[in-house]
C-alpha positions as CSV (number, residue, x, y, z in Angstrom):
1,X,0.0,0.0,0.0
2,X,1.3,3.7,-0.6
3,X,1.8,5.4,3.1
4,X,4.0,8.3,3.9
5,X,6.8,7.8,6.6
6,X,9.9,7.6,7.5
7,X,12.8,5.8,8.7
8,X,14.9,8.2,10.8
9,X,13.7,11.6,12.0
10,X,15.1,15.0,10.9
11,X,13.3,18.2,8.2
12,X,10.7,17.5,6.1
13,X,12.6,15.6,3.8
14,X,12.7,12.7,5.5
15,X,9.4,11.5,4.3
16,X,9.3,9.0,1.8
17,X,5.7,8.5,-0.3
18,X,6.1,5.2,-1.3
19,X,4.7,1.6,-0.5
20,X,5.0,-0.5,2.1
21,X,3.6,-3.8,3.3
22,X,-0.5,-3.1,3.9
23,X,-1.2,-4.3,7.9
24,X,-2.4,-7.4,9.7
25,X,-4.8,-6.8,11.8
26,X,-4.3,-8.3,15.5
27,X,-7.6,-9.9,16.7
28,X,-8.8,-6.6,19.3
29,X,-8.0,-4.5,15.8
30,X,-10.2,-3.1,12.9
31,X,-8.7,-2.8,9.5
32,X,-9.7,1.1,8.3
33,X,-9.4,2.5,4.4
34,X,-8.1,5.7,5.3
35,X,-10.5,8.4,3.6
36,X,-8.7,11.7,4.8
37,X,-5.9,12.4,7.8
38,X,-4.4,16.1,8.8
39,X,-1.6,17.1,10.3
40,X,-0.8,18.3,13.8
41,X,1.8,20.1,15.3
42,X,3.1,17.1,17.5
43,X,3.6,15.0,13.9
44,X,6.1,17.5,13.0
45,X,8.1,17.3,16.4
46,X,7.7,13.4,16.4
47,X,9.2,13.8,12.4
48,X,12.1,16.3,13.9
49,X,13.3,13.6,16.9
50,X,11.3,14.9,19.7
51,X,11.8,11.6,21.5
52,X,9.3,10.6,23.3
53,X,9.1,6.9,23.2
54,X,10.2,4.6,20.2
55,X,8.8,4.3,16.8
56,X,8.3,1.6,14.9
57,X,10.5,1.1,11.6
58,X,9.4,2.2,9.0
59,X,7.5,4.7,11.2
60,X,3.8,6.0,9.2
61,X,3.2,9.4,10.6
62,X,-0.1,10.7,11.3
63,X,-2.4,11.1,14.3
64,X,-5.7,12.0,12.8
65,X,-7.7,9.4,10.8
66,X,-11.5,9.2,9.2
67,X,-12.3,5.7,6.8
68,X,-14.5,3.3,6.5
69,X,-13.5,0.0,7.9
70,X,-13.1,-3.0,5.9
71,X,-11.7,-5.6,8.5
72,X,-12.3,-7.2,11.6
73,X,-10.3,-8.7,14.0
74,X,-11.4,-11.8,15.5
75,X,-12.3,-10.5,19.2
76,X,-13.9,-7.2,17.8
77,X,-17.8,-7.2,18.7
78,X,-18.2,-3.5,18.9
79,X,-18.1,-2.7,15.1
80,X,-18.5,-4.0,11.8
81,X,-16.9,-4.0,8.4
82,X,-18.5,-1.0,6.1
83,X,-18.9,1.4,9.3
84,X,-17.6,4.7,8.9
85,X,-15.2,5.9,12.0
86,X,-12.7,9.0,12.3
87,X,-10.7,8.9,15.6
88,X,-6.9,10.3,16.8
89,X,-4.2,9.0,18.8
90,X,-2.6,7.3,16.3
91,X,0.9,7.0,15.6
92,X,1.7,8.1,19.4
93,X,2.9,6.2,22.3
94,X,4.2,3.6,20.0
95,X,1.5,3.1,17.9
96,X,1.7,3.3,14.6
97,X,0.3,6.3,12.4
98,X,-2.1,6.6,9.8
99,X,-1.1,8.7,6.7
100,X,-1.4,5.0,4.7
101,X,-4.3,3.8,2.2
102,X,-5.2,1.4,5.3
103,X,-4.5,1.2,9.4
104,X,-4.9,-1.5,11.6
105,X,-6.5,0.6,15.1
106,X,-8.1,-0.3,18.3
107,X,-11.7,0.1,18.7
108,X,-11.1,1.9,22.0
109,X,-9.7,5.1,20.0
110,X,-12.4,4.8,17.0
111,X,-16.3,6.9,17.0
112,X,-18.8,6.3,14.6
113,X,-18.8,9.1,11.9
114,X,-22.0,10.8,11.6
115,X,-23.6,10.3,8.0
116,X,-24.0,13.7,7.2
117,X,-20.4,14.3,8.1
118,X,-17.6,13.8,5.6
119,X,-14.5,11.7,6.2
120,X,-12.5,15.6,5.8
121,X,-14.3,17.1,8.1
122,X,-13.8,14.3,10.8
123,X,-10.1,14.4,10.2
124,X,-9.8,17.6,10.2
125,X,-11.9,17.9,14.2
126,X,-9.9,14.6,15.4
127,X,-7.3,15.4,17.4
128,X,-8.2,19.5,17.8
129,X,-11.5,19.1,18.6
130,X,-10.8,16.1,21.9
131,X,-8.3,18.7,22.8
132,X,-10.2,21.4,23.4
133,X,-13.6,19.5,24.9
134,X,-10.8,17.8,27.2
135,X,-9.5,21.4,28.2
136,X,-12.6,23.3,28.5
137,X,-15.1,20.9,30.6
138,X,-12.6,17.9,32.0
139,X,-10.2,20.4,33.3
140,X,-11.2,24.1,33.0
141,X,-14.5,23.1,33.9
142,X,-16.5,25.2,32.0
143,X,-20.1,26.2,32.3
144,X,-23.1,28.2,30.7
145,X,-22.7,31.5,31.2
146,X,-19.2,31.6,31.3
147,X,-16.6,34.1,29.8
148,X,-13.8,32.4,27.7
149,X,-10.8,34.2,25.9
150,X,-9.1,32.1,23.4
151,X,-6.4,33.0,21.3
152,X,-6.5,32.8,17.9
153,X,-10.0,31.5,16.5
154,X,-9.5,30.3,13.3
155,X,-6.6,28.4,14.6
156,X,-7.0,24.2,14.8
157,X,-7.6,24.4,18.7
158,X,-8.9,27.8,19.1
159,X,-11.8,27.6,16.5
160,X,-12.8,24.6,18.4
161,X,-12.7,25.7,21.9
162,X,-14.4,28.6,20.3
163,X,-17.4,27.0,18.8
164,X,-17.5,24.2,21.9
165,X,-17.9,27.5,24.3
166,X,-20.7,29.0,22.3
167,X,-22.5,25.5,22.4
168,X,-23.3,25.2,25.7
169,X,-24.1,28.8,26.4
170,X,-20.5,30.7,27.0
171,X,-19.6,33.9,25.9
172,X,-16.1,33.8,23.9
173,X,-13.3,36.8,23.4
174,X,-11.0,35.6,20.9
175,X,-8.2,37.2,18.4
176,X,-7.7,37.1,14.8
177,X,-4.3,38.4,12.7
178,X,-6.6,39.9,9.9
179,X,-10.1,41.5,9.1
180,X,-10.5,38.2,6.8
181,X,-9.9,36.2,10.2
182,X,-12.1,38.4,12.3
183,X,-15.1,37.7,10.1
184,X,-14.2,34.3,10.2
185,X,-14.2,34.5,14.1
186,X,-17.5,36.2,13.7
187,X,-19.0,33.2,11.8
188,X,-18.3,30.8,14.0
189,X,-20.1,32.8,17.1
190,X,-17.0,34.6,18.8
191,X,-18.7,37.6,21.1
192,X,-15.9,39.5,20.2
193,X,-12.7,39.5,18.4
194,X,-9.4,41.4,19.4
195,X,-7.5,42.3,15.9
196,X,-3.8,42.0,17.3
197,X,-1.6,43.1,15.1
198,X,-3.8,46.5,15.2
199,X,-4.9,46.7,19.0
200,X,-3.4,45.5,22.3
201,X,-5.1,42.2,23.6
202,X,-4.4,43.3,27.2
203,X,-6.0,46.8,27.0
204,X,-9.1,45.2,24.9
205,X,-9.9,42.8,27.5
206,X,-10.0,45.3,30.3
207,X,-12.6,47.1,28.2
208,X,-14.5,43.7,27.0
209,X,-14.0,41.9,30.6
210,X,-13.7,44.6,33.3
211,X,-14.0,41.7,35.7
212,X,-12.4,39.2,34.1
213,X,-12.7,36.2,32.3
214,X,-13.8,32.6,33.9
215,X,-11.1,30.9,31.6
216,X,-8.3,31.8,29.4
217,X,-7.3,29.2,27.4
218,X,-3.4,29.9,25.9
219,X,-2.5,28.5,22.5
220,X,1.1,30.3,21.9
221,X,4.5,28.4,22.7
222,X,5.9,30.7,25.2
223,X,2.6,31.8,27.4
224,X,2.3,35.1,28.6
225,X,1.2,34.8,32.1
226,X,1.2,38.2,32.7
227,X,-1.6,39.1,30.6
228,X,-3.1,36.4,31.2
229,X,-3.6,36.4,35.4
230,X,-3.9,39.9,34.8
231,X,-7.2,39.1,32.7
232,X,-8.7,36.5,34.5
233,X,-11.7,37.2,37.3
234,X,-11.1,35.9,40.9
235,X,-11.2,31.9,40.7
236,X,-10.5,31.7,36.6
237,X,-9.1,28.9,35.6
238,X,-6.2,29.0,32.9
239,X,-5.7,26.1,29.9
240,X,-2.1,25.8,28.7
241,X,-1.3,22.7,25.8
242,X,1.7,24.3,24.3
243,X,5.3,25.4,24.9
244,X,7.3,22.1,25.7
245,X,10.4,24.0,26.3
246,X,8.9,27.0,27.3
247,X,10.5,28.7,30.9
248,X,8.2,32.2,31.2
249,X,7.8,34.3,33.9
250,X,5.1,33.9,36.4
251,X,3.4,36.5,38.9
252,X,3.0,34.2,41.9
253,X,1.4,36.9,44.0
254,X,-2.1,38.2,41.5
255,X,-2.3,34.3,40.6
256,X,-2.4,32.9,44.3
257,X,-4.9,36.2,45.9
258,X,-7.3,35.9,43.0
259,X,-7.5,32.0,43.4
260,X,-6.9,31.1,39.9
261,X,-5.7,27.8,38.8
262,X,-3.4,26.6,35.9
263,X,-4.7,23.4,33.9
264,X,-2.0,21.9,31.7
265,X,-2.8,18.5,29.9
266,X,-1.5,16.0,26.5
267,X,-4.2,14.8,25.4
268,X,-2.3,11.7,23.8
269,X,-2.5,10.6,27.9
270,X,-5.8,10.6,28.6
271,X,-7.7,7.3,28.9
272,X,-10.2,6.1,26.1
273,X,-12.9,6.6,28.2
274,X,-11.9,10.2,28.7
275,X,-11.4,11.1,24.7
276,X,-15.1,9.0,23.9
277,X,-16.7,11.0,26.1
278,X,-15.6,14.1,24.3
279,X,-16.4,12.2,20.8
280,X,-19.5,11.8,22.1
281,X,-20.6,15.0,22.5
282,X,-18.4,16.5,19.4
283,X,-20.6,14.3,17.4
284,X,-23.7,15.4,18.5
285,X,-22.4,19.3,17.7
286,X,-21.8,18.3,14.6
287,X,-25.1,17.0,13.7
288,X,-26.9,19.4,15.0
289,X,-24.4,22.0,13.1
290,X,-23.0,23.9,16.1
291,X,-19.5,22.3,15.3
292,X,-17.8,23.3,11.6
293,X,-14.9,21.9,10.7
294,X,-12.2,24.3,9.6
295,X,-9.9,23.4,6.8
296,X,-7.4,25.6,5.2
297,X,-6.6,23.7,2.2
298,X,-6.7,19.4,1.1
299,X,-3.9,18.2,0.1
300,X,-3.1,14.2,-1.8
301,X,-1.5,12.0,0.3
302,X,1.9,12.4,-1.6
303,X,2.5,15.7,-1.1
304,X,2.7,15.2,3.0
305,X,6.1,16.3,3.2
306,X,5.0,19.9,2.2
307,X,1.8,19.7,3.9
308,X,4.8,19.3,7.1
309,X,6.9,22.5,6.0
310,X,3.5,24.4,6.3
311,X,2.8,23.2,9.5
312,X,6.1,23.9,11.0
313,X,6.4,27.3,9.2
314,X,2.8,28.1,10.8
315,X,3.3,26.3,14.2
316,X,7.5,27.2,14.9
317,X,8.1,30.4,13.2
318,X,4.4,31.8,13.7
319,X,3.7,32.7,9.9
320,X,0.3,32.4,10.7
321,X,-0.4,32.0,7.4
322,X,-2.5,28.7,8.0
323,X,-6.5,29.5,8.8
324,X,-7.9,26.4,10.0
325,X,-6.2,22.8,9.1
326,X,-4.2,21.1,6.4
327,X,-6.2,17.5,5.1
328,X,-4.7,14.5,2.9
329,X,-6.5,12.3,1.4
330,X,-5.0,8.8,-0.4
């Protein structure tokens, strides 16, 4: 089967497109055809030699996944060949990836894909959208009538914790880099969108939250906890998911009197039972249309190692040229 991967980490170029053997399924697996995948940010520091546990040789990158599956291994009661699925997790903790034309996967990290729902759009929510339903209710717990300020609403997490927040009744503050992205922001319900490159974030938010916000939710590498303690109302609770290497300052005294609390998570570590829960409800938004998928641009399998200079250019050197996620399809 053609799959894209590699051998040995390092740039970009390390991905081969080619073919390798097509995989057995072990008996508590499910053979998928791979309709569509996307790319992450932790694909292209698992491709650079972030090491966090070993990878299988030849190593298939990919974490996101939406198919149809075609295979059943022999202890799997839970599903059956022809069903549509889309899940994440892949190709982490050992496990094998899933930019392939098939992948062998555990039921435990698969959902049934809704019918009106196309195998793009479920790749494209996989990963993003478990992270931020994991972030905003699991550990943030968020509830109606909440304020929530999100960085960067078109982005792959933000336009999800976006759109999650307005589902159940929150209001959301969010930023965009561009009138385009503002309108975009608009769309998708934000109360209120901070243009950053044309106002101050910190000086917005004291007009739009005078009190406050109940959660800030941080997408950028190197937080700024300043602004953000700064910005949150007494008890808010702060989401952090990027930034591995990250050292930034932190005001001890403003966080501790308010009674805030910091909320960092990998959602690659949370049990299955965690991540259904949020698939659960992810699929019900999108049925009932208050979830939208946002896709920058679809891309054919082959051209993965490009669709991995984008993502880095977007992710590491904050080109920001990306609005919304980069899809491959076999």
């Amino acid at each position: 089967m053609k799959a894209s991967f590699f051998l040995n980490p390092g740039p970009p170029d390390v991905i081969t497109y080619g073919d390798i053997p097509e995989p057995i399924c072990r008996p508590n697996e499910v053979k998928v055809r791979v309709g569509a995948v996307s790319v992450n940010p932790i694909d292209t520091y698992i491709r650079n030699g972030a090491n966090y546990w070993p990878l299988p040789k030849p190593y298939v990158i990919g974490c996101d996944v939406a198919g149809t599956i075609v295979e059943l291994g022999s202890e799997v009661r839970s599903m059956h060949v022809g069903q549509r699925v889309w899940g994440t997790n892949q190709g982490l903790m050992g496990r094998q990836g899933t930019f392939s034309e098939y992948a062998c996967i555990d039921p435990q990290w698969l959902y049934p894909s809704p019918d009106s729902v196309s195998d793009r759009e479920l790749a494209a929510i996989s990963l993003v959208g478990i992270t931020a339903h994991i972030g905003l209710f699991s550990r943030a717990q968020l509830k109606p009538n909440d304020s929530v300020f999100v960085r960067g609403g078109t982005g792959g997490v933000g336009a999800m914790v976006l759109q999650m927040a307005k589902a159940i009744g929150a209001s959301v503050i969010t930023t965009a880099g561009s009138p385009e992205k503002a309108t975009r922001c608009r769309d998708l319900g934000a109360d209120h969108v901070i243009e950053y490159n044309n106002e101050s974030v910190g000086d917005r938010l004291k007009v739009l939250a005078p009190n406050g916000v109940d959660v800030f939710w941080e997408t950028l590498r190197m937080p700024d906890f300043d602004l953000a303690i700064a910005s949150m109302a007494e008890r808010g609770r702060m989401v952090v998911m990027a930034g591995r290497d990250a050292r930034p300052s932190f005001p001890v005294g403003p966080f501790y009197v308010k009674g805030c609390s910091l909320h960092g998570f990998a959602m690659f570590k949370e049990p299955p039972e965690q991540q259904n829960t949020a698939a659960s409800d992810i699929n019900h938004w999108l049925r009932t249309g208050k979830l939208r998928a946002q896709i920058d641009r679809v891309l054919p399998l082959s051209q993965s190692a490009e669709a991995h200079r984008l993502q880095e250019a977007n992710t590491v050197q904050q080109l920001n040229t990306l609005s919304g996620k980069i899809v491959l399809e076999p």
